[in-house]
N, C-alpha and C positions, 0 to 999 in steps of 0.2 A: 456391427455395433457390439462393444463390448457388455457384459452381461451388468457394470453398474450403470450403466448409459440407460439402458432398461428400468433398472427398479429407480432410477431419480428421475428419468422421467415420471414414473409412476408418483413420486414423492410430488411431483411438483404440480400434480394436479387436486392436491388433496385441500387446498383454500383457494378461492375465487381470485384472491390476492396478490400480487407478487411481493411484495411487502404492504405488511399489518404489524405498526409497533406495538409488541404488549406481551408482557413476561406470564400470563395467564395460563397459554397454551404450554408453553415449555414448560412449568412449574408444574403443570397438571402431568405431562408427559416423564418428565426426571424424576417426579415419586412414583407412577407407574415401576420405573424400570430401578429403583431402589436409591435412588438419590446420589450417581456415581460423581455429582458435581461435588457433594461435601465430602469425597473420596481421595482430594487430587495431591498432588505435589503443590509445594509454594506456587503460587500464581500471580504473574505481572501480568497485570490486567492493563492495555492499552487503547485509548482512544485518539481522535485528531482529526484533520481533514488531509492534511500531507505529511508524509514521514513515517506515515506509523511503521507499514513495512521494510522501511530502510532502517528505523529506528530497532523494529523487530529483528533485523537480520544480525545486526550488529550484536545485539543483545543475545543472538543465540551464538554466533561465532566465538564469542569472548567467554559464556561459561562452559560452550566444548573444549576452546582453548585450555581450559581450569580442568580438563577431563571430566565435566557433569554432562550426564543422560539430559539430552532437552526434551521436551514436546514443544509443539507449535503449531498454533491455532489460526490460519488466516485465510481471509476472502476481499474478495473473489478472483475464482482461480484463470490460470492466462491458457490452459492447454489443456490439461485434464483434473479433475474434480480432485486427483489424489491430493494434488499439490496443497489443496487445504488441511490435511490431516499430517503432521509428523509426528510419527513416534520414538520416544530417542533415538533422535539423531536421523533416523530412517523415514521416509516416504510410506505411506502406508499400502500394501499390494492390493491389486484387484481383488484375490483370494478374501482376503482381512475383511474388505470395503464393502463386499457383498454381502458378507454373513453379517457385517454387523447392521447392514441398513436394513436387512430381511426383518433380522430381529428385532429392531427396535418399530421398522412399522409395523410388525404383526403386532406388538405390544400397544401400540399407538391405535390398530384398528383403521376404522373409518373417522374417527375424531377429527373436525377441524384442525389444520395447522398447516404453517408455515410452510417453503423451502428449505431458507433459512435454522429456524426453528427444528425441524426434526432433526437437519443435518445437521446442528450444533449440539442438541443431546448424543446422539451417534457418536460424537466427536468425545465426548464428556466421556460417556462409557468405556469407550477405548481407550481416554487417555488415566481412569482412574485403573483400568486392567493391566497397564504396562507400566512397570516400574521407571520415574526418571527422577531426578531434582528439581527440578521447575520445569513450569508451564510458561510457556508466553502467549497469552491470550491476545488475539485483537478482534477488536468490534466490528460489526459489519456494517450498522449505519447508527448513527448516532451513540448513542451509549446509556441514559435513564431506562428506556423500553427496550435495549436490543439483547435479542435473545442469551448472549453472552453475560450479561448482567446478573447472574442468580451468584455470584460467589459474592461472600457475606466480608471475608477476612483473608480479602489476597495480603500478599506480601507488601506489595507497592502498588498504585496508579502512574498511569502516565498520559502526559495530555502532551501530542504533538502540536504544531503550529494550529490554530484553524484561520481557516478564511470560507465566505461564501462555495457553498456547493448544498447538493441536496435539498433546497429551502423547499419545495414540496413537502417536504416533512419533517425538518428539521425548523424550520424558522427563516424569517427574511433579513436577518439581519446579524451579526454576529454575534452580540449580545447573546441571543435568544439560541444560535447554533452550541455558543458557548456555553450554556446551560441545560441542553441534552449533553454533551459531551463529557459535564463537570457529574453527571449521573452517575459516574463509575468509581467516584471518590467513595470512601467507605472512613465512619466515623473512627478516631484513632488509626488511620492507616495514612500513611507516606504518600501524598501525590509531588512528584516529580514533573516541575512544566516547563519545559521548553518555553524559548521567548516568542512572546504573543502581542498581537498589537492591544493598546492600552483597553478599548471594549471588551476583547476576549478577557482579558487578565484579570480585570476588575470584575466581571462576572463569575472566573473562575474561583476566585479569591473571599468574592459574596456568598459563593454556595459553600467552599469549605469551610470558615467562620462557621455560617449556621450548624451545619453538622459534626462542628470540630473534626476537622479533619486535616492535618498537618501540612503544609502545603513545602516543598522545597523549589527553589531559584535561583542559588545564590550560586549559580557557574557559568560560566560563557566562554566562548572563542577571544583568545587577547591578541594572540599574534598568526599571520598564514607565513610558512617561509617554504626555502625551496622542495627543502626534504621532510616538510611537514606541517606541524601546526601546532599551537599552545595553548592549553586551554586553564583555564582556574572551577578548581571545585570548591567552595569555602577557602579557607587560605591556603590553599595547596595549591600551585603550579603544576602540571605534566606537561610534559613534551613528547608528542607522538605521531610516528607517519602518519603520511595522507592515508586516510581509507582508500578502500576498494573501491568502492564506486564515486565515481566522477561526479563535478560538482562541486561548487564552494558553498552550493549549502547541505552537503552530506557532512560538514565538520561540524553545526548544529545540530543534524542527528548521531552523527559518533558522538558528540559532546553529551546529548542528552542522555545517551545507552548510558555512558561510562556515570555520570550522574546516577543515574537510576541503580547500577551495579553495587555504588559503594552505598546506598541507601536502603535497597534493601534486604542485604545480606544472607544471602540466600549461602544455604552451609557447603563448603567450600569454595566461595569466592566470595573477597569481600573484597575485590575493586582495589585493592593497595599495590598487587606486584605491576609494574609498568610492561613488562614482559610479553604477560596474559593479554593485557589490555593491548597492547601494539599487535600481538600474533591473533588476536581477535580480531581486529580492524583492517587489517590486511586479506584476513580470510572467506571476509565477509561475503555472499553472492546476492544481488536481488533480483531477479530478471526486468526487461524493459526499462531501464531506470538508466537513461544516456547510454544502451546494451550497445557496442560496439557487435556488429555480425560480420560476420566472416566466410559463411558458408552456405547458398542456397540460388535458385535461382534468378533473384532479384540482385545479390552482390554480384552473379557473372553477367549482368546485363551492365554493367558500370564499367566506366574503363578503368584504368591500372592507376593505383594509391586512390581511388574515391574511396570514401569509407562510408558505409551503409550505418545508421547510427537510430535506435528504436525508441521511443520512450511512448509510455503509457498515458502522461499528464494531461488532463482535460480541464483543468479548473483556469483562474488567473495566475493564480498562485505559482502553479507549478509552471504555466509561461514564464513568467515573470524568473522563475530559477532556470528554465529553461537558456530563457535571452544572457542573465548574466555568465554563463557557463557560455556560451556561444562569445558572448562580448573579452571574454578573456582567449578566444584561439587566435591561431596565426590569420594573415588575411586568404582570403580565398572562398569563391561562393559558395553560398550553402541554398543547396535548395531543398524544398520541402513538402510532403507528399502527407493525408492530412483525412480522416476519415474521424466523425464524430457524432455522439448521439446527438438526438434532435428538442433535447433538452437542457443543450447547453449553447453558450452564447459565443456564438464562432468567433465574430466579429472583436469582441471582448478578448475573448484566447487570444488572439493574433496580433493585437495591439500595439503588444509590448515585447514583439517579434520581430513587426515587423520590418524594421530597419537593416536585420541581420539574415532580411531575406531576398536571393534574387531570385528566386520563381516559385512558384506556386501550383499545388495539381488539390483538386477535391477527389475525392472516391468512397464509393460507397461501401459500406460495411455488409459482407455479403452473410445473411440469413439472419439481421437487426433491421427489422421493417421499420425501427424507431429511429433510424439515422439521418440528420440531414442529407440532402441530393445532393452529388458534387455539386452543381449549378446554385446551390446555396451557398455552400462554401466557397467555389469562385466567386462570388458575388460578393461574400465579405471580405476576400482576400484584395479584392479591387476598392474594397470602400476603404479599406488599411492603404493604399496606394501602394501594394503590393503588385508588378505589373513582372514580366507575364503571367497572365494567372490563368489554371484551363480548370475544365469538369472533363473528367475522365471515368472510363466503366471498371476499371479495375488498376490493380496496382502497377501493372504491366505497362500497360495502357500511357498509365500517371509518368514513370522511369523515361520511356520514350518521347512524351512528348517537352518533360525539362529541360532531357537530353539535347534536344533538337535545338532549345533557346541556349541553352551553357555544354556543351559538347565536354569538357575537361572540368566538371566542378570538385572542389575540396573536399564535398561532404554530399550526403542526401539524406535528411534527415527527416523518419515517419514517426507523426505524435498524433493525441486527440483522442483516443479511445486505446482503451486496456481490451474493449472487445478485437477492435481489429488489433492491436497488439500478440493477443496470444494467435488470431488466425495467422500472421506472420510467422509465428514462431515455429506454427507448426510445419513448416517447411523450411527453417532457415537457425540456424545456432553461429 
């Protein structure tokens, strides 16, 4: 076990909780340790339910591209805890990781708090210690109470698409998601929104009014063509390649980044050279997000041209992007292997899949006692009239027995959980 594996275990026993929204704890913890959050670089502060990290990534590609120092704030992570902290430009080392979590909870004590929460002050201190030009912050659940929420006068907001997830503590309905989410608008500052169905919008739109708080919209995707895509910002036209990652609705999140770029003018890039923005977009990486694999023991269990194909997406939403990205490949089976918490609605995910699927495997999420049973998941893959459908013990397991109904498929494609996502990862690139 590496030695930060250690002390966050330690971190993560210090509230009864695994999420408690409420800005109290951290407030109480970041004047302890000298307020390194009113320290920071420009900060694009993000929320959403999908996008945000496609939307983040894009946004950090394109002001490297510009040669700006980034930082980058995101959770949660798919392999190892680092991946949440970057500090210009770099990953932050084991070495870094330790001392800084030593220090902030010897500062912290025995005081109530968070996971979350301490490791987002952590994050703060490091990112006000290392010089960069912006920050890209994103939220970890909701955005009104979530620990990220203590900056007064980021650069810009941005609100990715939302749709139902989290209503445990978010809300049951969009409306009410929409309005934690709308939390991180800050009066006189730029919120940048991505297009949202008419509930979200008008709710987003009701909280900035009150607050005054500037709302922007006015861009969208006009044309998809072969070598690319066209989008309008205000009366300005560009025309720029596909992004990086795969997906017709990754042009709504490059659309939004590049949006957000020329809005909130962070000092040298202000979103005008097409250049920057195309060598951005291109550059981009996100993991799990339609991750084409290539190398590991589950791709050499497949026979020759299957492609091993990863994504993270657990909600509707991200099905629903899912299916249309599947509904534009060549013809050819895709099967699909399918491990998910047990707080989400299998039945519901698979829905709007299911037609683009010829076989089905459940499996379980090994050390998430909170995951449906395969035998759940085949059960809703069967009420989808998803047919063959199996419950399998593991991933291995799941490959063999698709295998055995489609012997030569197109594709094999694992979604449902970001948990089993990064366990995948960790043996397979």
């Amino acid at each position: 076990m590496a030695r930060s594996d250690a002390i966050l275990a330690r971190l993560g026993k210090l509230h009864p909780k695994v999420i408690d929204l409420s800005l109290g704890r951290i407030t109480r913890l970041l004047e302890k340790l000298g307020n390194p959050h009113l320290a920071l670089p420009p900060v694009i502060h993000l929320a959403g339910t999908n996008g945000k990290g496609s939307t983040q990534a894009y946004l950090r590609a394109i002001y490297e591209a510009a040669g700006l120092r980034v930082h980058c704030s995101t959770s949660p992570h798919l392999v190892r805890f680092h991946e949440r902290i970057t500090l210009a430009g770099e990953m932050i080392s084991e070495h870094a990781l330790c001392e800084l979590l030593e220090e902030v909870e010897a500062v912290n004590g025995n005081e109530p708090i968070t996971f979350f929460e301490i490791t987002q002050a952590s994050a703060f201190l490091a990112f006000a210690r290392i010089p960069a030009d912006v920050l890209i912050l994103e939220t970890g659940l909701g955005g009104r109470a979530d620990a990220s929420n203590v900056i007064d006068q980021p650069a810009a907001t941005v609100i990715t698409p939302i749709s139902l997830d989290h209503q445990g503590f978010l809300g049951d309905t969009i409306a009410k998601i929409a309005f934690e989410k709308a939390g991180i608008m800050k009066p006189g500052v730029t919120s940048i929104l991505a297009p949202q169905t008419l509930d979200a919008f008008n709710s987003l739109v009701t909280h900035a009014n009150t607050i005054n708080a500037p709302v922007f919209n006015d861009f969208d995707v006009i044309e998809e063509r072969e070598d690319g895509f066209v989008m309008r910002v205000g009366k300005e036209t560009l025309t720029l390649p596909h992004p990086a990652l795969p997906g017709r609705h990754q042009y709504v999140n490059a659309a939004t980044a590049i949006a957000t770029v020329r809005k909130a003018q962070i000092q040298g890039c202000d979103g005008k050279d097409v250049n920057i923005l195309a060598r951005g977009l291109q550059n981009a990486t996100w993991p799990a997000r339609l991750q084409k694999l290539t190398s590991g023991p589950l791709c050499e269990a497949l026979p020759t041209k299957c492609e091993l194909i990863l994504d993270g997406g657990h909600n509707i939403a991200a099905a629903e992007a899912i299916s249309d990205w599947l509904s534009h490949q060549s013809d050819g089976d895709t099967l699909v292997l399918m491990g998910m918490l047990d707080n989400r609605d299998a039945k519901a995910f698979l829905k709007p899949l299911a037609s683009h699927i010829a076989a089905f495997a459940g499996v379980p999420i090994p050390g998430e006692h909170q995951a449906h049973k395969p035998e759940t998941l085949r059960d809703a893959a069967l009420a989808c009239d998803i047919s063959p459908s199996y419950a399998c013990d593991d991933l291995q397991q799941a490959i063999n027995s698709l295998l055995s109904s489609y012997p030569n498929p197109k594709q094999v494609l694992i979604l449902g959980s970001l948990y089993l996502a990064g366990l995948v990862l960790e043996n397979h690139a």
